[in-house]
N, C-alpha and C positions, 0 to 999 in steps of 0.2 A: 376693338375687342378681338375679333378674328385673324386679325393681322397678328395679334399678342400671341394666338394662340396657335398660328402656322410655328410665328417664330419660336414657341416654346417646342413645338414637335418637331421643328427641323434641331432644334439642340439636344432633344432628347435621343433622334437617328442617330444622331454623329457622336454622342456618349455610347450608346450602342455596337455601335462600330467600331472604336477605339477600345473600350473592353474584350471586344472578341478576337480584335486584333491584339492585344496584349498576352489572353488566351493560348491563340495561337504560336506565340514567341513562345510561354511557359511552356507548353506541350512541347514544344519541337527541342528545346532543351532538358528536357527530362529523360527522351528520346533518344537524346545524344549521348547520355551519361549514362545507357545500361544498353547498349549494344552487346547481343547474344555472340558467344564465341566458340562457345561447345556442351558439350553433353558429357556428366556425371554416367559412366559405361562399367564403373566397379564401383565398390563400395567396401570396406572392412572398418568394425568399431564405429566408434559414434566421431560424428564429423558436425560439423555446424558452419556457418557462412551468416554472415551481417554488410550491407550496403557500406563500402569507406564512407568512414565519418558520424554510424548510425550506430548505436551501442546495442541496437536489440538482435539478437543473435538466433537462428533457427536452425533446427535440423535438416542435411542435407542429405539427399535420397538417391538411388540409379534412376538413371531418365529424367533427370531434373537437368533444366538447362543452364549453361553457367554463364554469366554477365557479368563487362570488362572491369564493374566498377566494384565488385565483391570480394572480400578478404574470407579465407578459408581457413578453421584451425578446429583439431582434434585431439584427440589422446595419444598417449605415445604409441601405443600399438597399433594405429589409424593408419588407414594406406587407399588412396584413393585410384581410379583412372581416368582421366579425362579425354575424351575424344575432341578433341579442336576442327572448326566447323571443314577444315583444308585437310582432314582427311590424317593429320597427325597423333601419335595417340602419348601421354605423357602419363608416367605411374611416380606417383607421390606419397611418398614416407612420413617424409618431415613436414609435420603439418601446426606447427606452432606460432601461428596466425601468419598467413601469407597472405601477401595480395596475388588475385587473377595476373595481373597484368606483370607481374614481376615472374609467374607459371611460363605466362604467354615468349618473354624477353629468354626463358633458359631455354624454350623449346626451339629457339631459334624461327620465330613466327615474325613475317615479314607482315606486318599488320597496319602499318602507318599509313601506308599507300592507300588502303581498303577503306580507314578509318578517315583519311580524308573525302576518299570516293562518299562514304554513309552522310558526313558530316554535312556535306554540299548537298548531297540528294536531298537530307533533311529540309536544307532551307527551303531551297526549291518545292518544295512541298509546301512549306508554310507561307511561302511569298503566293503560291498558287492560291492557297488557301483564303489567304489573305484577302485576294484581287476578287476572290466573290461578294465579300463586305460590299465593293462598293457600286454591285447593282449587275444584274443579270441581260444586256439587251437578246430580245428573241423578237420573231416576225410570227404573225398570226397565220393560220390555216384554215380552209373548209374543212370543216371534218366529217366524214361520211363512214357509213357502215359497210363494210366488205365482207362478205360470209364465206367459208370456206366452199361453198358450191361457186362463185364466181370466179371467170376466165381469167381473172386478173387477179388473184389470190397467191401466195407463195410464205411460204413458210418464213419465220424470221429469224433473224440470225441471234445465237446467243449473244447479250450483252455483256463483254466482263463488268466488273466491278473493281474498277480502279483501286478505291479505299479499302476494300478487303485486300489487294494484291499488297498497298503498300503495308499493312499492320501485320498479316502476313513476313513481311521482307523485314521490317522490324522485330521479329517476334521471332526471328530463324527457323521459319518456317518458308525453306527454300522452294523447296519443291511447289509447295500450293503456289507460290507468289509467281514461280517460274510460268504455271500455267496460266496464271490470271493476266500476266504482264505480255504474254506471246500473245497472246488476243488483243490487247490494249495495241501493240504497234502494229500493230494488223487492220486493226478498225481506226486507232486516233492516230496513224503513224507520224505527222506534222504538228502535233497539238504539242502541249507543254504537257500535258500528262504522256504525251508518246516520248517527249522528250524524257522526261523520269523513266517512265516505265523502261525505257533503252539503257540507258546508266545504271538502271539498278541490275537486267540482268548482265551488263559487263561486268559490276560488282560481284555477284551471285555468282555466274560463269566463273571469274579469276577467283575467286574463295573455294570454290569445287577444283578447280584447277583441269579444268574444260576448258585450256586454251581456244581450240578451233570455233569453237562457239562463242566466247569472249572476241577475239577477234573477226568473227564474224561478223558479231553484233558493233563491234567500234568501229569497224570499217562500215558501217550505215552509219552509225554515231557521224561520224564526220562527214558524210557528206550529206546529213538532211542539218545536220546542226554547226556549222559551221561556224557560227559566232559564239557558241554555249558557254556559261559559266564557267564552265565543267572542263574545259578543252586544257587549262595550265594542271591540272588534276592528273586528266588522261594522260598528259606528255610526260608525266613524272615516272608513269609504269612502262614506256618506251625501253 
């Protein structure tokens, strides 16, 4: 009977696991298909925007962010601006259901290169994510109380937060992510989250178009990570 009932619970873990790994694939392509590209910066007339492929259509607003995968159309006397995340800005008339990504192609936006950089980080995130599933090893500690009156006491260092940096970097919310990820290779700079966290701000960098800092950070890229995924990606933008 207990033999039945390990073995019922070791089938139960490993359904368990294989759901959350499936989870994880879902997310990270949902991810992949509304990548932020810019910011709605004017506005005239009533304008609306719907996900390609999704028939429900909403009003779109200034300060609203635009993503790769959304089709835009308005009234004839509509006229948009969009600020593209690279610092470009594109004023739009003809709004009689357009896709993003076709906005992106006349602005003359080299985006492919970036969009494979995103695509790749993605994974790597979910593969990371992933390899927690299958079981945490750690080593036990004494634990003791240290009071701030003791010789041995020192302040602790802030923790980033990885997971905020990367939704964050997903969400084009550059800046926060910038700061969360420079602490990240600072404290994890060997880890596979240092590893992301380094790829995303060369991404970030080359999308700001902060060469020296982009290159900065790939010229560590390559030599703590010299086997990386990443590395036939990076060659591409050489």
């Amino acid at each position: 009977m207990q033999k039945r009932l390990k073995k019922l619970k070791k089938i139960s873990e490993a359904t368990m696991k294989i759901k959350l790994f499936v989870f994880l694939i879902m997310l990270s392509c949902t991810l992949l298909a509304q990548t932020k590209v810019g910011q709605i910066s004017f506005l005239l007339g009533a304008v609306e925007y719907s996900v390609e492929g999704v028939a429900e259509w909403k009003p779109l607003d200034v300060g609203m962010n635009v993503l790769s995968n959304w089709v835009i159309r308005g009234t004839k006397d509509a006229e948009i601006e969009i600020t593209w995340d690279n610092g470009i800005i594109s004023e739009i008339s003809e709004l009689n259901s357009v896709k993003v990504i076709d906005l992106m192609k006349k602005a003359n936006l080299e985006t492919d290169w970036l969009d494979k950089m995103k695509n790749k980080i993605d994974v790597m995130f979910t593969q990371n994510e992933a390899s927690k599933v299958q079981g945490v090893a750690g080593i036990r500690r004494t634990e003791v109380t240290i009071e701030k009156e003791d010789s041995i006491y020192w302040a602790e260092p802030i923790v980033s937060n990885f997971n905020d940096g990367y939704s964050a970097f997903q969400n084009g919310d550059y800046d926060k992510a910038i700061t969360i990820f420079e602490q990240v290779v600072l404290q994890e700079p060997l880890t596979k989250k240092g590893e992301i966290a380094r790829s995303s701000l060369i991404a970030i960098y080359s999308q700001k178009n902060n060469k020296e800092k982009a290159d900065e950070h790939l010229k560590i890229f390559l030599r703590d990570f010299p086997n990386s995924d990443l590395l036939n990606v990076l060659n591409e933008n050489k």
